[in-house]
One Martini backbone bead per residue (centre of mass of N, CA, C, O) as a GRO file, in nm:
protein
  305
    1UNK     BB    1  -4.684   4.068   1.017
    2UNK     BB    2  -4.584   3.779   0.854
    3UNK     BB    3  -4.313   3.703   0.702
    4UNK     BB    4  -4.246   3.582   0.397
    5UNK     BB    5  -4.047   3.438   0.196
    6UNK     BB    6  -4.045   3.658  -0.035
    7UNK     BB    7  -3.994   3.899   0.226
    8UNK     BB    8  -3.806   4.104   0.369
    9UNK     BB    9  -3.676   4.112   0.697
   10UNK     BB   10  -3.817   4.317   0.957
   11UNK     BB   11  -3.766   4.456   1.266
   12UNK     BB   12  -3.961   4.490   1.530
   13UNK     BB   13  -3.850   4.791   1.696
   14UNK     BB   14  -3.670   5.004   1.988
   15UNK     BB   15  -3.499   5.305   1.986
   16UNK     BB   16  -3.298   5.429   2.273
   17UNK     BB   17  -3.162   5.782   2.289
   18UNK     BB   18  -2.950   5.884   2.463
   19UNK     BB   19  -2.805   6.228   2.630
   20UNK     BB   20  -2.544   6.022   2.644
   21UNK     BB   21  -2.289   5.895   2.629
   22UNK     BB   22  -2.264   5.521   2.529
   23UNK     BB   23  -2.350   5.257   2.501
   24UNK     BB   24  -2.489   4.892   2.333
   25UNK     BB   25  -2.743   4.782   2.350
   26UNK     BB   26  -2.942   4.445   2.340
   27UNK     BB   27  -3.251   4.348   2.332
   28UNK     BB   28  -3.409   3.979   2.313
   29UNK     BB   29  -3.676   3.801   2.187
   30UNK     BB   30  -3.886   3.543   2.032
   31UNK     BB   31  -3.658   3.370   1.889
   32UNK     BB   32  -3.930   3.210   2.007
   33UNK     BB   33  -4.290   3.178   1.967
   34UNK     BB   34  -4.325   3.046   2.265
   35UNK     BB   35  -4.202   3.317   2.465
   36UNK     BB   36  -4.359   3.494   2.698
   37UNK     BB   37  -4.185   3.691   2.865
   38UNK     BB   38  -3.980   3.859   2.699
   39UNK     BB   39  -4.191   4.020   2.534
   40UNK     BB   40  -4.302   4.203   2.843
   41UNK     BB   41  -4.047   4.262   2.932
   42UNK     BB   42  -3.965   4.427   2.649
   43UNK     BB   43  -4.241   4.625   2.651
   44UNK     BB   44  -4.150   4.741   2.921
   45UNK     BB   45  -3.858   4.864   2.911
   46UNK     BB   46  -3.972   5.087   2.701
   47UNK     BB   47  -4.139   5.240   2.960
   48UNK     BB   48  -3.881   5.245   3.186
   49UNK     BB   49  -3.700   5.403   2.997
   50UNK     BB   50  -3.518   5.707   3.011
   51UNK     BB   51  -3.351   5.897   2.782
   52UNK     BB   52  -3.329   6.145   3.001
   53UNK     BB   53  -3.136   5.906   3.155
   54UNK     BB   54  -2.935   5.804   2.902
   55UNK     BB   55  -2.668   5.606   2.812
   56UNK     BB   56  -2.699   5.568   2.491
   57UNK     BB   57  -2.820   5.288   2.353
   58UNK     BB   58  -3.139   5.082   2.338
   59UNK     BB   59  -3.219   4.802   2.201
   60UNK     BB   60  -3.561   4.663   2.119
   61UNK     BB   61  -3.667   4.294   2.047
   62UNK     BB   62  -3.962   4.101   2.140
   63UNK     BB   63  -3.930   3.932   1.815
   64UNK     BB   64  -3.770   3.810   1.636
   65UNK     BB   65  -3.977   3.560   1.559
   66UNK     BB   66  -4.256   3.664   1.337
   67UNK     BB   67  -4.288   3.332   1.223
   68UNK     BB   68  -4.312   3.187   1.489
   69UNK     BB   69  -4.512   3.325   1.619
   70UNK     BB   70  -4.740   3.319   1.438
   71UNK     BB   71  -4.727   2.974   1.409
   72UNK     BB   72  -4.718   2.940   1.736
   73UNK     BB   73  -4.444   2.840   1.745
   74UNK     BB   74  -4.090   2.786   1.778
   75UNK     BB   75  -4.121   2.764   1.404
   76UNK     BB   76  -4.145   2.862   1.128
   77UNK     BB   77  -4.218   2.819   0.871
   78UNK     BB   78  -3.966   2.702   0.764
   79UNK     BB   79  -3.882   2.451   1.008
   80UNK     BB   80  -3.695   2.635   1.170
   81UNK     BB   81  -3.431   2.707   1.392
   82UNK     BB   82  -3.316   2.982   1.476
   83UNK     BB   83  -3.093   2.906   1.686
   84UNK     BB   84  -3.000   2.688   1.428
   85UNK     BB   85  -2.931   2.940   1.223
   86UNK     BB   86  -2.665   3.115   1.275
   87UNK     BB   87  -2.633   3.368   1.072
   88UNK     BB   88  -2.729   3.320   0.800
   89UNK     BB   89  -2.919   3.448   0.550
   90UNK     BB   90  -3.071   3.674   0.290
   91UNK     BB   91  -3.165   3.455   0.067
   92UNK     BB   92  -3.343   3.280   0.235
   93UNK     BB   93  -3.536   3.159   0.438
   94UNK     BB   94  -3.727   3.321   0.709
   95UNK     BB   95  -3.509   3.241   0.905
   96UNK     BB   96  -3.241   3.301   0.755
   97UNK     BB   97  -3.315   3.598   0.719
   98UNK     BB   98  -3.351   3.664   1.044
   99UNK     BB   99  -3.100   3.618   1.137
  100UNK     BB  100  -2.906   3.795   0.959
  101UNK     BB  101  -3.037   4.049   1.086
  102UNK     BB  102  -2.952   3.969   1.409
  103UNK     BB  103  -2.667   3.957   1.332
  104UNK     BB  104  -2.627   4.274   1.265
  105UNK     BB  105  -2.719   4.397   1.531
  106UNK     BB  106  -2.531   4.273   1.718
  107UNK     BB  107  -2.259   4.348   1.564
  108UNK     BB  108  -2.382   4.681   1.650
  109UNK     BB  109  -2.326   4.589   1.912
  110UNK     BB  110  -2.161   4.617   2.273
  111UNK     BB  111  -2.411   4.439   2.399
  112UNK     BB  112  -2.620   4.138   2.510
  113UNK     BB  113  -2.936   3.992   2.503
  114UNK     BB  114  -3.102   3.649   2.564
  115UNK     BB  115  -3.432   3.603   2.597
  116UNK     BB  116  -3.590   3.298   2.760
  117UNK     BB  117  -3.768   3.002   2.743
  118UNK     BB  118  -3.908   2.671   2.761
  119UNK     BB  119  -4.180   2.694   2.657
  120UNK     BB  120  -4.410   2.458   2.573
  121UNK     BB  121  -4.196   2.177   2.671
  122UNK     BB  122  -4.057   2.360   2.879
  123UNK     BB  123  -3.827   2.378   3.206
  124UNK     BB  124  -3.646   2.658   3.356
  125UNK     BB  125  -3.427   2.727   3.607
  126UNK     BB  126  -3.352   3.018   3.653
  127UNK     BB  127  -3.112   3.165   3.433
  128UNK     BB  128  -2.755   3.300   3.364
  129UNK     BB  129  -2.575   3.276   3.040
  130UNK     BB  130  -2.284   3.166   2.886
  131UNK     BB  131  -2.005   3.172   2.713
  132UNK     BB  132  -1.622   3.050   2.732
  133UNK     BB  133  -1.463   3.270   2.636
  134UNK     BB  134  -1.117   3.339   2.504
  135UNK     BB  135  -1.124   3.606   2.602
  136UNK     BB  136  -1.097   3.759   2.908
  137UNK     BB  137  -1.257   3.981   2.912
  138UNK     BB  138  -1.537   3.882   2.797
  139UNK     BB  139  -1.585   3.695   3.000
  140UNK     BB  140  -1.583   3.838   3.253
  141UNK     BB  141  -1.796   4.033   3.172
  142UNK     BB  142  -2.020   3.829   3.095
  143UNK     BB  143  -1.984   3.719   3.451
  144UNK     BB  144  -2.098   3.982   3.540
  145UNK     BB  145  -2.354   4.043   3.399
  146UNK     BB  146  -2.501   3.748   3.500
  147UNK     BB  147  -2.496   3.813   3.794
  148UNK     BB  148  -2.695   4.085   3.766
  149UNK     BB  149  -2.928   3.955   3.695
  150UNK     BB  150  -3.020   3.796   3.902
  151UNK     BB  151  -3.005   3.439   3.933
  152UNK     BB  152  -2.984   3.155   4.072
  153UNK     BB  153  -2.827   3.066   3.785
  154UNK     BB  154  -2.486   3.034   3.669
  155UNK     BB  155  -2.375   2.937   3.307
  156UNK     BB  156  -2.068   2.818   3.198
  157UNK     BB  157  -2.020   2.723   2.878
  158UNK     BB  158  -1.963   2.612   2.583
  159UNK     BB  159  -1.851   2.769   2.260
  160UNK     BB  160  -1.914   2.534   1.985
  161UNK     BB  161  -2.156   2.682   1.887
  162UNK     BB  162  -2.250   2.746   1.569
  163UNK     BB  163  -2.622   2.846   1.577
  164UNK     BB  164  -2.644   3.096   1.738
  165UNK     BB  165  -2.656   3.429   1.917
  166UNK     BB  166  -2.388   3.416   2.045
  167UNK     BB  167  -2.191   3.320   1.846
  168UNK     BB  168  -2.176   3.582   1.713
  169UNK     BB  169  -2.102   3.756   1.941
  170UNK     BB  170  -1.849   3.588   2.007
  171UNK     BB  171  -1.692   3.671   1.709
  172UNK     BB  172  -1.713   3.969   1.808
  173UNK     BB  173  -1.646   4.034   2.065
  174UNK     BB  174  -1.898   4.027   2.232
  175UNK     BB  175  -2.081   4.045   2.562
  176UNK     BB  176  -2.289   3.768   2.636
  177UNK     BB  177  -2.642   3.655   2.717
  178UNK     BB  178  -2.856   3.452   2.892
  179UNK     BB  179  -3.219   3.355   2.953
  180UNK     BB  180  -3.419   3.189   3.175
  181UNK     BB  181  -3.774   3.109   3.233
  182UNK     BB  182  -3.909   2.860   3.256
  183UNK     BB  183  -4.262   2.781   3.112
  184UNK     BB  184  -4.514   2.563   2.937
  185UNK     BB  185  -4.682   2.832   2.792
  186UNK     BB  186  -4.738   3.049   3.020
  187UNK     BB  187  -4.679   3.382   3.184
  188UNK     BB  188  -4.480   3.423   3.441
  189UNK     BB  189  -4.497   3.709   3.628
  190UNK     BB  190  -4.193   3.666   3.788
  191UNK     BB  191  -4.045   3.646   3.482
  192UNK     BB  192  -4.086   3.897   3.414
  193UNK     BB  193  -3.981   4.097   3.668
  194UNK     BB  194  -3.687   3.972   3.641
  195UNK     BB  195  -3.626   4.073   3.340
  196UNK     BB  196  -3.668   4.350   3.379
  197UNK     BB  197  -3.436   4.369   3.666
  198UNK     BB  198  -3.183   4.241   3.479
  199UNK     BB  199  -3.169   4.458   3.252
  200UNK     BB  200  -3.125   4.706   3.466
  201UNK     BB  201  -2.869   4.586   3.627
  202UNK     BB  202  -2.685   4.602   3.364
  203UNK     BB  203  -2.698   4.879   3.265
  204UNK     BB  204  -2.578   4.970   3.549
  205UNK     BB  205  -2.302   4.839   3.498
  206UNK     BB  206  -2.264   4.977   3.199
  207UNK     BB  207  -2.374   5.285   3.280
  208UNK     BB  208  -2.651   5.355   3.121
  209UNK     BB  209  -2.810   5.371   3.448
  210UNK     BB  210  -2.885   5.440   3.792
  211UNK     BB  211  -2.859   5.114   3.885
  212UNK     BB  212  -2.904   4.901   4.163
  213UNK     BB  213  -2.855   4.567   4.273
  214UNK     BB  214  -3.013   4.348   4.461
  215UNK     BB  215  -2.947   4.188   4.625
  216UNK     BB  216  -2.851   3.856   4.595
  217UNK     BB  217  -2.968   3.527   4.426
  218UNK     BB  218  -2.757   3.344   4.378
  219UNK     BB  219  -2.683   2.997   4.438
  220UNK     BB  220  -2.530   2.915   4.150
  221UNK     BB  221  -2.184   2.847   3.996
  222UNK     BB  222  -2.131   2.745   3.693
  223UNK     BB  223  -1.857   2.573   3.480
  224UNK     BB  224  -1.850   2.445   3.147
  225UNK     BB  225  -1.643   2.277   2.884
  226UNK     BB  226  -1.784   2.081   2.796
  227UNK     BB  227  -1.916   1.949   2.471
  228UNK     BB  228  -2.248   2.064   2.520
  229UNK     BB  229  -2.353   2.160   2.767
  230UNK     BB  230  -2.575   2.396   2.658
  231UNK     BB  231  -2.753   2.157   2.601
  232UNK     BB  232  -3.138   2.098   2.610
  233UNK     BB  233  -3.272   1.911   2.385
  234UNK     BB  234  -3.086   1.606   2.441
  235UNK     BB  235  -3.113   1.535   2.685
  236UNK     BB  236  -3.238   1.231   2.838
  237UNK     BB  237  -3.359   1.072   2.613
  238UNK     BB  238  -3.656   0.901   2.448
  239UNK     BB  239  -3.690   0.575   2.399
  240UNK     BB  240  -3.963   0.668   2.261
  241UNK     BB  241  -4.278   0.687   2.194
  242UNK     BB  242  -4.537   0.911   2.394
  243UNK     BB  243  -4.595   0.922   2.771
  244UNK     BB  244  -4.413   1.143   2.997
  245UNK     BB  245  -4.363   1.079   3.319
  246UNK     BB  246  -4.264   1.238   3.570
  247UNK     BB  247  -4.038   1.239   3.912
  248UNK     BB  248  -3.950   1.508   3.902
  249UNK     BB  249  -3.840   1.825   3.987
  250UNK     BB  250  -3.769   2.171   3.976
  251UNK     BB  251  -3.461   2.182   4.146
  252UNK     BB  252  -3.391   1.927   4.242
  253UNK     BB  253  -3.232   1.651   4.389
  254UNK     BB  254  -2.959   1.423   4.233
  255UNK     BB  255  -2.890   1.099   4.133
  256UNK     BB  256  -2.733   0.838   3.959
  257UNK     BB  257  -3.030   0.658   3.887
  258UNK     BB  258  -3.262   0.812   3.919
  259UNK     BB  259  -3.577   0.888   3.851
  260UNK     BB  260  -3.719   1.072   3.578
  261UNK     BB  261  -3.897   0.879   3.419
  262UNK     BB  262  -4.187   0.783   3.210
  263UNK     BB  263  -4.262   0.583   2.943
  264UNK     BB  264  -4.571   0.520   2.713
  265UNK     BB  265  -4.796   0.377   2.595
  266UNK     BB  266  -5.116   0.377   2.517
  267UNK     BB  267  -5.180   0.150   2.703
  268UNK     BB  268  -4.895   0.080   2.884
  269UNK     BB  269  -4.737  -0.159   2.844
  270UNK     BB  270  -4.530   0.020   2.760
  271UNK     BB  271  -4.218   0.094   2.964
  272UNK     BB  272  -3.975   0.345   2.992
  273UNK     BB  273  -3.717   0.411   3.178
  274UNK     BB  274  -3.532   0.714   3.326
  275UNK     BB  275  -3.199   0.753   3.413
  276UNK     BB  276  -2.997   0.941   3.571
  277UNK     BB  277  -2.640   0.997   3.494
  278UNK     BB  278  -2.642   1.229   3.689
  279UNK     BB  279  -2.528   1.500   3.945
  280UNK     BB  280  -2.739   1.722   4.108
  281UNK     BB  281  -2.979   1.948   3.914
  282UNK     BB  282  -3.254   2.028   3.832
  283UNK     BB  283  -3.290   2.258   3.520
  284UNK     BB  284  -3.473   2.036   3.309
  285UNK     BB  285  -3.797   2.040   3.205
  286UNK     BB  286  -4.039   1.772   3.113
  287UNK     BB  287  -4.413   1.898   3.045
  288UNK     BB  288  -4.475   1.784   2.765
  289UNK     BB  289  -4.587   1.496   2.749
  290UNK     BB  290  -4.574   1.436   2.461
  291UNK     BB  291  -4.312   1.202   2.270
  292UNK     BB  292  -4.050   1.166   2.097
  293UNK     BB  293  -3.789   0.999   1.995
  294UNK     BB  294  -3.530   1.174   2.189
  295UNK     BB  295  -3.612   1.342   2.352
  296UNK     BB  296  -3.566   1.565   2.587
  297UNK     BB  297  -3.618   1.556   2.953
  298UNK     BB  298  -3.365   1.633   3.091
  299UNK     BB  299  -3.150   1.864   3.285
  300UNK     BB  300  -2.802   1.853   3.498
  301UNK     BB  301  -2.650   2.040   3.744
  302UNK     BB  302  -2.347   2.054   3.808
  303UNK     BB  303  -2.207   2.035   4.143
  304UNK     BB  304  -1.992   2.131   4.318
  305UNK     BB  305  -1.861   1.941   4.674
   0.00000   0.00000   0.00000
């Protein structure tokens, strides 16, 4: 049942206690009602973790937003952004009320991860991403964590946002990261399979369970430090409303310059070209072709050469 505005927010959660001392894991999903890779692969791994072969504790919630689940949508039924929610509010509207819960989840984990994709409206290139933290210790953990995951790109960026869920997790120097895996409406099942063998590898990284990492899969390195660098709602904005058509495809490199798509009105008189301002990787891509103006349509990753 989705929780109402005045219904106190509780995590529909499964909290899994090893027969050994160990860490605290928090693995979330759902962050976005739109996002469904994350929730099959956060309740294959209720069924693939042995208590009685696990160190410490872990909790996994496949949904934490069962506001914006039930309304079908990326944002709950208050029309707020979960992600641009934290820390939340306890007596706030169910958007801010369901952060609050999340944070305090959060701040009582020892490690955490928070799995997402594209949603209904982008794809997004499998990456393993963290905040730039200030501690050396929780950087570099943070770093392992990311590559353990063991997705083709890794993704350290600016800590500048306060009000995600890793905000939260950075504040507490608590070692945290995310993953993307496409989107576009889909549930793509190598991107559940990823992200269930992406959890237990860390897992095994944190002493939690004898897991090793298969081959590396890592193609890309990057960390970016300039502000706003992890933000992907807003890069290379829709100059117009309309009609959509991309002209590269995800994972594609590109120069600056070149055409990343075209805006249309209805009748099609009006086109607006779009075109990448940086030198790159195509990161993110914009997949549901109708679009209001600012939109972000493509997000480029600068790769050193």
């Amino acid at each position: 049942m989705v929780p109402q505005m005045h219904q106190p927010v509780k995590l529909q959660q499964k909290v899994l206690e090893g027969r050994r001392p160990g860490p605290h894991l928090l693995i979330t999903g759902g962050v976005h009602g739109d996002e469904f890779e994350p929730m099959v692969a956060i309740r294959q791994l209720m069924r693939a973790v042995d208590p009685k072969l696990l160190s410490g504790k872990l909790t996994l919630v496949p949904v934490a937003n069962e506001s914006a689940y039930g309304n079908l949508h990326r944002c709950g039924a208050d029309g707020l952004d979960l992600a641009r929610t934290f820390p939340g509010c306890p007596e706030g509207s169910v958007t801010e009320q369901t952060a609050a819960v999340v944070s305090r989840l959060i701040r009582s984990a020892d490690y955490y991860i928070d799995l997402h994709t594209g949603g209904t409206t982008l794809s997004v290139s499998p990456l393993a991403g963290y905040v730039l933290h200030s501690v050396p210790e929780v950087l570099e953990k943070q770093r392992e964590m990311a590559r353990a995951f063991n997705l083709p790109v890794v993704w350290g960026t600016s800590p500048d946002r306060n009000t995600s869920s890793l905000s939260v997790a950075r504040d507490a120097n608590i070692p945290a990261i995310y993953a993307e895996y496409l989107g576009s409406a889909v549930c793509h099942p190598e991107g559940i399979e990823a992200y269930v063998e992406g959890c237990l590898n860390v897992m095994g990284l944190v002493g939690m369970i004898d897991h090793q990492v298969h081959s590396s899969r890592v193609e890309h390195t990057v960390e970016d430090a300039r502000p706003q660098s992890g933000y992907m709602q807003t890069k290379n904005p829709a100059p117009i409303d309309g009609y959509f058509q991309a002209q590269v495809v995800l994972g594609q490199r590109v120069t600056a310059g070149d055409l990343l798509g075209v805006v249309s009105d209805e009748l099609g008189d009006v086109c607006e070209e779009v075109r990448f301002t940086q030198t790159g990787l195509v990161l993110v891509l914009r997949t549901f072709p109708r679009v209001s103006q600012g939109d972000g349509l493509g997000v480029v990753l600068e790769l050193e050469t």
